[in-house]
N, C-alpha and C positions, 0 to 999 in steps of 0.2 A: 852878328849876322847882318848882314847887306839890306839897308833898307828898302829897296826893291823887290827881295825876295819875300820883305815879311808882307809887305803890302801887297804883293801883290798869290799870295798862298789864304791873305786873310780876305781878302776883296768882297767876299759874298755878304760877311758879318764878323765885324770884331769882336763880338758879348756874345757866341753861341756857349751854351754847354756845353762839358763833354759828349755828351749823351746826344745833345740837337746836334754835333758840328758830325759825327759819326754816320746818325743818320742821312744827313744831308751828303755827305760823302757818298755814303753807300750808293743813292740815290744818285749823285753824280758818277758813281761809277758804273753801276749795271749789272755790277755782281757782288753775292752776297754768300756768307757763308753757309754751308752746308752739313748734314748731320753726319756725313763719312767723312768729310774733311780731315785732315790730320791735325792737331792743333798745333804746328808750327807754322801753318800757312795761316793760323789767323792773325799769327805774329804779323808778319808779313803784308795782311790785309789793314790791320790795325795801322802800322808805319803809315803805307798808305794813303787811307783816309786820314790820318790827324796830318800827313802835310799837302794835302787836297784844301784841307781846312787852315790851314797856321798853326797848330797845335804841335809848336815846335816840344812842350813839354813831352809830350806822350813821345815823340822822336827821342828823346834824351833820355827816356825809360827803354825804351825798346831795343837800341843801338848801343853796344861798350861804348866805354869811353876810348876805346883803343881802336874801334872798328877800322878794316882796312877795306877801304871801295877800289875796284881796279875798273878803269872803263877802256874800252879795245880800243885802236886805231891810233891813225899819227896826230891827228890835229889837237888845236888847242883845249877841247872838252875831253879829250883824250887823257889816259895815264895812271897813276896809282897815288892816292889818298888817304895817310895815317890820322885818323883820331877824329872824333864828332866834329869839333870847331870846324877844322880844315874840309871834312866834308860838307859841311852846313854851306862852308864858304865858295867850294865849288857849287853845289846846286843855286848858289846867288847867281853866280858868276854866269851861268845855264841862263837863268830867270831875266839877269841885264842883257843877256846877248840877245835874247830873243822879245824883251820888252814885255817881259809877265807872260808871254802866249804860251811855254814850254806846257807838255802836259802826257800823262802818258797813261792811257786808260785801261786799266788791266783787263785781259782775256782770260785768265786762269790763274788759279794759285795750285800750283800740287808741291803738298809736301813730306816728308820723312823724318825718322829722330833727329838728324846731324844735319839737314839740309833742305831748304824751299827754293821753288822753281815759279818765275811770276812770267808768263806770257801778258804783254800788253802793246800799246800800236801808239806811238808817239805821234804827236803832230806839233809844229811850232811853227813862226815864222819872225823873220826878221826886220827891221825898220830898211835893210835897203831891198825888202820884195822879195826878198829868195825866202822858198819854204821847208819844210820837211814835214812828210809823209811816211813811216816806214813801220816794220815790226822791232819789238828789242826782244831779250832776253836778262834776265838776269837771275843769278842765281845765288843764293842767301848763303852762308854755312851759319847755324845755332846752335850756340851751348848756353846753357844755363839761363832756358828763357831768352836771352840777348842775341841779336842781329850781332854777329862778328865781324862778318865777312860778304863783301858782294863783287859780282863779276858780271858789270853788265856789257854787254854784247848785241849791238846793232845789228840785224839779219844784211842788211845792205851797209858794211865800214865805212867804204867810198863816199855814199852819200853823206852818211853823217861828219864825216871829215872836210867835203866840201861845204855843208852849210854851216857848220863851226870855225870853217878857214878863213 
């Protein structure tokens, strides 16, 4: 993993617990889970928070090792990504372009047996000034406990194409 991305997922505290980096997560995110919840969206919350935190292990519990990430559009942050390493490697990749500011604050998690849905509002920016501002989507497929599949989707492509370009 890109050491960019570790330091800068770990940046708040290197020696939290599991237990303190979660809360602290949570806390950094604004949302927490619920008693109707589906427990595949806490899947989902969980990924989350442990890489709000560094907590690339609990990532490597939650995600196959086959996982396929597809992200929409043409640009370089754009395309389709076989297996944990190589994703781990794009979200570095995410983390150096925008100098650790990448961050994506989730709005909701609604989920079902086969599939979780995370509404959240991305913000980053880059070292030469340009920003981003927008909402994403993505959307999970789960079997067997494990994060498979993700399909994330920028409500605005354009944009995120140009501050990726």
């Amino acid at each position: 993993m890109p050491s960019l991305l570790r330091s800068s997922l770990i940046r708040h505290n290197l020696r939290m617990s599991p237990r303190t980096a979660t809360a602290k997560a949570e806390a950094l995110m604004g949302i927490t889970k619920t008693d109707r919840e589906h427990p595949n969206a806490d899947l989902v919350r969980q990924a989350h928070a442990a890489f709000k935190t560094g907590d690339m292990a609990t990532i490597r519990e939650l995600f196959a090792d086959d996982i396929v990430w597809t992200v929409t559009g043409k640009g370089p942050a754009s395309g389709r990504t076989v297996g944990i390493d190589a994703v781990l490697g794009d979200f570095g990749k995410i983390m150096e372009w925008t100098a650790g500011t990448y961050d994506a604050a989730p709005v909701d998690y609604l989920g079902s047996d086969d599939h979780v849905v995370t509404l959240a509002h991305i913000s980053a920016s880059r070292p030469d000034g340009r920003t981003l501002d927008l909402d994403e989507l993505v959307v999970f497929k789960v079997r067997g406990n494990k994060l498979v599949e993700a399909q994330h989707m920028a409500y605005d492509e354009q944009t995120w194409d140009e501050f990726f370009s």
